[in-house]
C-alpha atoms as one frame of an Amber mdcrd trajectory, in Angstrom:
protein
 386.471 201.796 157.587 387.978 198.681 156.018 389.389 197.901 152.201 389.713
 195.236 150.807 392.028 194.805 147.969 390.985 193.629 144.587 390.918 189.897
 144.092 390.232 188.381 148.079 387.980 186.116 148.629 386.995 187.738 151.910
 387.799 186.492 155.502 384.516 184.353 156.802 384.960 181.201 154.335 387.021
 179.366 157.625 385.996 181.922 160.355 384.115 180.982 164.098 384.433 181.226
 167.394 386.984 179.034 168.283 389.524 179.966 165.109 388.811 184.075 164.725
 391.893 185.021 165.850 394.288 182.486 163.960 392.374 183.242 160.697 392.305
 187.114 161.061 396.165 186.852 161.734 395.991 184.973 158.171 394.734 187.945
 156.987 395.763 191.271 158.798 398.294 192.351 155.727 395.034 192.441 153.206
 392.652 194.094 155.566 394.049 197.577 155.744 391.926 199.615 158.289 392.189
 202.912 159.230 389.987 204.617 161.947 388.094 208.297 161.163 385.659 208.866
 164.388 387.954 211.644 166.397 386.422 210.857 169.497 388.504 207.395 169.659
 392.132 207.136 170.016 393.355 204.343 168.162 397.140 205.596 168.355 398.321
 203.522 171.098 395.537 200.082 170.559 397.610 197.435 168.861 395.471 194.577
 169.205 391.531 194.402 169.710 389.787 191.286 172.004 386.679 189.946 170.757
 384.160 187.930 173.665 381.273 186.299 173.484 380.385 185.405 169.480 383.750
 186.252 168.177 386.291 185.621 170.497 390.660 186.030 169.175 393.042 188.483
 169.397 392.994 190.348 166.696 396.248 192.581 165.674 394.778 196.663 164.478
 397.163 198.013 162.002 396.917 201.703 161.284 397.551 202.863 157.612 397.554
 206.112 155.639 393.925 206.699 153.958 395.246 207.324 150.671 396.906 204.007
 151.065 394.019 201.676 152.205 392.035 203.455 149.010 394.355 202.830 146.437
 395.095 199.669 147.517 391.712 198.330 147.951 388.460 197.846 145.880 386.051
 197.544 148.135 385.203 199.875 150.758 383.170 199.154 154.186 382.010 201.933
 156.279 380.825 200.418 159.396 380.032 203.160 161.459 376.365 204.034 161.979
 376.876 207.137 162.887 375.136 210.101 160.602 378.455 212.771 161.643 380.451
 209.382 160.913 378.922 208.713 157.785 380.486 212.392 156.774 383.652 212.195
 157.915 383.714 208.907 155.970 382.312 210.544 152.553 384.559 213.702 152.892
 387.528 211.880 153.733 387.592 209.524 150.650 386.161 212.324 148.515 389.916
 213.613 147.247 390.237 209.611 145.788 389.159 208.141 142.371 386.149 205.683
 143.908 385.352 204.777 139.942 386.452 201.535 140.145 385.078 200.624 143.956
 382.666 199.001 145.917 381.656 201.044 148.923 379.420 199.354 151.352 377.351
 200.900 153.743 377.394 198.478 157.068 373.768 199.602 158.048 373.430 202.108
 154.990 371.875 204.831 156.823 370.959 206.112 153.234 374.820 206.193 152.326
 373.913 206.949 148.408 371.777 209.833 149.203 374.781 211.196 151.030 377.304
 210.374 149.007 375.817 211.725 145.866 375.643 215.183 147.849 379.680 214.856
 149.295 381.355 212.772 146.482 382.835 213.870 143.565 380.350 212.834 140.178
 383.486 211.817 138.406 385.222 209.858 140.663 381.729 208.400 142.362 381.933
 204.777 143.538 381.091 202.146 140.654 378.815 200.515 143.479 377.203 201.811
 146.078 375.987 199.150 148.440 373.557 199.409 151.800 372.424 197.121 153.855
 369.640 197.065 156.764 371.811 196.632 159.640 375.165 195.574 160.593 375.670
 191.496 160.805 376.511 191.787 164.304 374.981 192.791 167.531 378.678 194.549
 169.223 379.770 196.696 171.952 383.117 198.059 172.411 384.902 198.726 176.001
 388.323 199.755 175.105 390.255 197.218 173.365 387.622 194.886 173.899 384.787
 194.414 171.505 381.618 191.840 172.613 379.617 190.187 169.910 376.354 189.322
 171.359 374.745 188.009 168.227 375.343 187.101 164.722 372.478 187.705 162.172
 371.228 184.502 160.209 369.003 187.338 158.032 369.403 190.884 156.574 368.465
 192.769 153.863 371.002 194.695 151.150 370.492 197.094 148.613 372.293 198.421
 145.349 371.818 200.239 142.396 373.246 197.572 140.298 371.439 195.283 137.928
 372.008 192.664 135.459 375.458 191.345 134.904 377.028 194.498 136.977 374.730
 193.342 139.918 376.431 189.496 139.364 379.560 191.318 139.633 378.713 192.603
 142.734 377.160 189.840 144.270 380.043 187.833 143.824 382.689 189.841 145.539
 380.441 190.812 147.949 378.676 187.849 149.333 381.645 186.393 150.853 382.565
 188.973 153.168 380.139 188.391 155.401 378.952 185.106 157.812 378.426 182.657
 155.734 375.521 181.569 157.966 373.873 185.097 156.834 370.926 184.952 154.559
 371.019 187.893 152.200 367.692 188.944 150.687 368.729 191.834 147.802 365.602
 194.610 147.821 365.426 198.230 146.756 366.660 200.992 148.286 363.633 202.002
 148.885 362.483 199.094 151.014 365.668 198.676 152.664 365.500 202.192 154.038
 361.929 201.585 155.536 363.197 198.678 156.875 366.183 200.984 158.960 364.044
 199.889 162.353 366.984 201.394 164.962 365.714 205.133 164.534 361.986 204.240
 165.375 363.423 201.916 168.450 366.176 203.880 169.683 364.835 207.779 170.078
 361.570 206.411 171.476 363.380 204.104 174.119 366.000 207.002 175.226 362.518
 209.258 175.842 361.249 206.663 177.893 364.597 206.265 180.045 364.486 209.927
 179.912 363.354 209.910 183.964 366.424 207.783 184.856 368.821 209.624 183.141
 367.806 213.144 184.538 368.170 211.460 187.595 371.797 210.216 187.296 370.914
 206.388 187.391 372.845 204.122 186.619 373.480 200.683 185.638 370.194 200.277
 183.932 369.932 198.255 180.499 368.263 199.878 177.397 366.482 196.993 175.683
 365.569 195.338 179.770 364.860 198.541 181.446 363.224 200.941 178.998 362.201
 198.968 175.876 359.283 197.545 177.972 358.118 201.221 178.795 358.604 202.196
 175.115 356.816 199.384 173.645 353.570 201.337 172.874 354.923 204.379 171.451
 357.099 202.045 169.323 354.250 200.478 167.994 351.802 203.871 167.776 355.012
 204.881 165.486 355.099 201.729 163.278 351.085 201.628 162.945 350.157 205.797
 162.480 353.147 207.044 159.678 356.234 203.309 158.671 353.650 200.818 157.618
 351.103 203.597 156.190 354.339 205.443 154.056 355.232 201.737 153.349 351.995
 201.154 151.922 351.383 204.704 149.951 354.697 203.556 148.289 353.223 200.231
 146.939 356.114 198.674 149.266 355.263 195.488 151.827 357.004 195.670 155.020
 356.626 193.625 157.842 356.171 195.397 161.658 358.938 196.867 163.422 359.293
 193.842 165.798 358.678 191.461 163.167 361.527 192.479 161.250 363.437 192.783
 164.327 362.945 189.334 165.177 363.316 188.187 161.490 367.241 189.388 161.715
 367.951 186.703 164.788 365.045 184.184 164.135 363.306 185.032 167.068 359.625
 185.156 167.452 359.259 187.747 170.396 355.446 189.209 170.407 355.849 192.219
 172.264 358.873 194.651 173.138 358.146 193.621 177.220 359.553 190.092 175.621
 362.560 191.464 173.626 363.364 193.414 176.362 363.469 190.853 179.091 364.025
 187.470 177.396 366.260 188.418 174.002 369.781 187.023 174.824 371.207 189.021
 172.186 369.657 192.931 173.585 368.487 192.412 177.286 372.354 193.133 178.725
 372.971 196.350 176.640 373.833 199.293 178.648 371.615 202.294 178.865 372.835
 205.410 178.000 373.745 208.114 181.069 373.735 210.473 179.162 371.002 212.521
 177.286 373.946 213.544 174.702 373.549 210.089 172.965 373.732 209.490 169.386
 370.025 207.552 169.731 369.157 211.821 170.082 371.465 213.173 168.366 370.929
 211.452 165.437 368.361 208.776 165.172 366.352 212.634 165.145 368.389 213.258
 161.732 367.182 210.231 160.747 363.250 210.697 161.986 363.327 214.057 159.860
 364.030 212.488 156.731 361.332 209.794 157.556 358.905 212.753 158.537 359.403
 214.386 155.200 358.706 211.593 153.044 355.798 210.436 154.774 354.520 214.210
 154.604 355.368 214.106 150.587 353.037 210.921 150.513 350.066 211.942 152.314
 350.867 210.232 155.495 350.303 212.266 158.638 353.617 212.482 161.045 352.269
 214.070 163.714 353.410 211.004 165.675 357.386 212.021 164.355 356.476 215.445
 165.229 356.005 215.130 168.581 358.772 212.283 169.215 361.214 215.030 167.492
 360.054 217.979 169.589 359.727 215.907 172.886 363.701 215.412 172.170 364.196
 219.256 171.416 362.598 220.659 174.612 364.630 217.995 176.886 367.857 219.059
 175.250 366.787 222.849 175.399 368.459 223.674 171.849 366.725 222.869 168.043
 368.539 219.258 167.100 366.961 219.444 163.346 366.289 221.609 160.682 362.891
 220.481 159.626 363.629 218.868 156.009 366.608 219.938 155.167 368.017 216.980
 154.430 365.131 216.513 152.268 365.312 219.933 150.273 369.150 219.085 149.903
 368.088 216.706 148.010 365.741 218.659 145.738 362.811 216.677 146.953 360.848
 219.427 148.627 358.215 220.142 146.187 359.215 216.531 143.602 356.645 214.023
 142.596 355.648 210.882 144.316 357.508 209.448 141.430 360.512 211.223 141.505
 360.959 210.807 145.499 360.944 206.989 144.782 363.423 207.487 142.011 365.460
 209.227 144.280 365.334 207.176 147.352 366.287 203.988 145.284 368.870 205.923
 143.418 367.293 207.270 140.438 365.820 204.857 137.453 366.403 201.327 138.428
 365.548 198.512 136.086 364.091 195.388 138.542 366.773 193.318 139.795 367.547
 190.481 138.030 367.192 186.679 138.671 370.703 185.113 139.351 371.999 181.685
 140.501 374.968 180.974 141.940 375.759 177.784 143.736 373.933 177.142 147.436
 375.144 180.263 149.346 372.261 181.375 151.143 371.244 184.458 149.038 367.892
 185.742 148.197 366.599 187.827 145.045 363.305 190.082 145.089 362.483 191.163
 142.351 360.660 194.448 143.224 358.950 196.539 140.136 359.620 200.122 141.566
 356.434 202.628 141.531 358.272 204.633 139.414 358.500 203.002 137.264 354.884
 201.861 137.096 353.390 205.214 137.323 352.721 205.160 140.930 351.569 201.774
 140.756 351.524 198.646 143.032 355.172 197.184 143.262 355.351 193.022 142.344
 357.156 191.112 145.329 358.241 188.198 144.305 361.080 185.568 145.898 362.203
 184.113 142.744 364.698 182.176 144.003 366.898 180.516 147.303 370.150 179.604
 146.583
């Protein structure tokens, strides 16, 4: 988790590879960071090394959680972890969030689960999610590699009109300013979380080398290639068909892959081998992995709302169950994320409500200097009856 304190500009306006560590440095007494997955011990790290995209030095101070909340106003949680994304929620929950921006860095429908966890009174005054994270990382220790920065990626709010100007303008500048930002619904942005439809279906297909104790294999070189069919069957039989039920235009599962890094990979045999930012990426040894654990969480929720709109998930069903019988033990209760959110029996209009965070006017047109930001304005269905959403690029600026 990060915070950032009311009134800075953010850290990327003079940030790159060669200067990272003398401009974080400029920095480190704003950023106030404080660490909430148990299973890393950040007691004794005083300093983290970024390689590759991001190299420095860059000094970790722990604080007190009250502290980096009620000195901050904006709130990162960049953790995609679903059991993460808890701890997160519950551990801010005691705070007053009302006057906050919490960002979701990928969102990992962060609203959905913070209306559930949070407190209605003191609920964030923005929620924000976005697609992804900027950054293809790994960490090793103290060392963090950054194999790729994003020049695209989608981000969602609730926000509109002047509040969404607000937010746009404290927001924009904390990430690469090389970035391209294209603000969607929530709706869209969540179809367009691709990791969960990659990641379970690749760890099935290394499933053979990891009951076999192999090691040193890569996940995107080694197993995407093997997975690229399934991935595909996936995207094809239940994302592009829910996409489509919800009058919502999405591009394939690759494409938008490739959109992130401005690649133009046609197959996952070609990601896999050739893509300099995923081909080195360690498998997993382990069948414990969060791309089971919970990229199923994840394919649940996606089974349930492609159930709710008449699209058959038998393709999710099997994925889910193919995970279940390997790790000998139920991973999922079959929607009950979905019934948690009293969406079990709801209209087609109401899920869409839901999902992009109850009745959202379209978001607005707004111009702002050259950054490189994007507006869609996207007409949701539900507020058309069920209709055919408009998707329009208004504007580049």
């Amino acid at each position: 988790m990060i915070c950032v304190p009311e009134g800075h500009p953010g850290a990327w306006h003079d940030i790159n590879r060669t200067d990272l560590r003398a401009t974080l440095q400029k920095y480190r007494d704003v950023f106030a960071q404080a660490f909430l997955d148990s299973s890393i011990d950040f007691t004794d790290l005083d300093t983290i090394k970024g390689t590759g995209e991001i190299e420095g030095i860059v000094k970790v101070d722990l604080v007190d959680i009250r502290y980096a909340v009620e000195s901050s106003r904006i709130i990162i949680n960049t953790s995609p972890a679903g059991p993460a994304q808890a701890a997160f929620l519950n551990a801010v929950k005691p705070y007053d969030l009302s006057k906050h921006i919490v960002i979701g860095e990928p969102g990992n429908m962060l609203l959905l689960n913070a209306r559930l966890i949070l407190n209605h009174e003191k609920f964030p005054k923005h929620i924000i999610e976005t697609a992804s994270s900027p950054f293809a990382t790994r960490r090793d220790g103290a060392t963090v590699h950054t194999s790729g920065i994003k020049t695209y990626m989608e981000i969602a709010t609730t926000s509109t009109g002047t509040a969404l100007k607000e937010v746009m303008e404290k927001v924009t500048p904390l990430f690469p300013p090389q970035l391209k930002l294209e603000w969607v619904s929530l709706a869209k942005l969540t179809l367009n979380l691709i990791n969960p439809w990659l990641h379970l279906a690749t760890i099935l297909a290394g499933r053979p080398d990891i009951d076999a104790g192999a090691t040193g294999k890569r996940f995107y070189f080694d197993w995407v290639p093997l997975a690229g069919e399934r991935i595909e069957k996936l995207d094809r039989m239940v994302r592009l068909p829910l996409a489509a039920a919800c009058g919502i235009k999405v591009t394939t599962v690759i494409e938008t892959a490739n959109k992130g890094y401005n690649f133009s990979f046609k197959n996952w045999t070609d990601v896999g081998r050739n893509s300099p930012v995923h081909r080195n990426i360690a498998a997993p040894t382990t069948k414990e992995h969060r791309y089971v654990l919970e990229e199923v969480q994840l394919m649940d929720f996606f089974r349930s709302w492609a159930t709710a709109m008449g699209v058959d998930a038998t393709p999710i069903d099997e994925l889910i169950t193919e995970a279940e019988e390997w790790l000998g033990r139920s991973l999922v209760m079959k929607g009950a994320f979905w019934s948690k959110l009293g969406l079990h029996e709801a209209s087609r209009e109401k899920i869409l409500a839901t999902i992009n965070g109850a009745d959202i006017a379209p978001l607005a047109r707004f111009e702002k200097g050259t950054r490189n930001l994007w507006i869609t304005d996207e007409i949701h269905s539900s507020l058309l009856g069920g209709g055919s959403m408009k998707h329009t690029v208004l504007d580049r600026i």
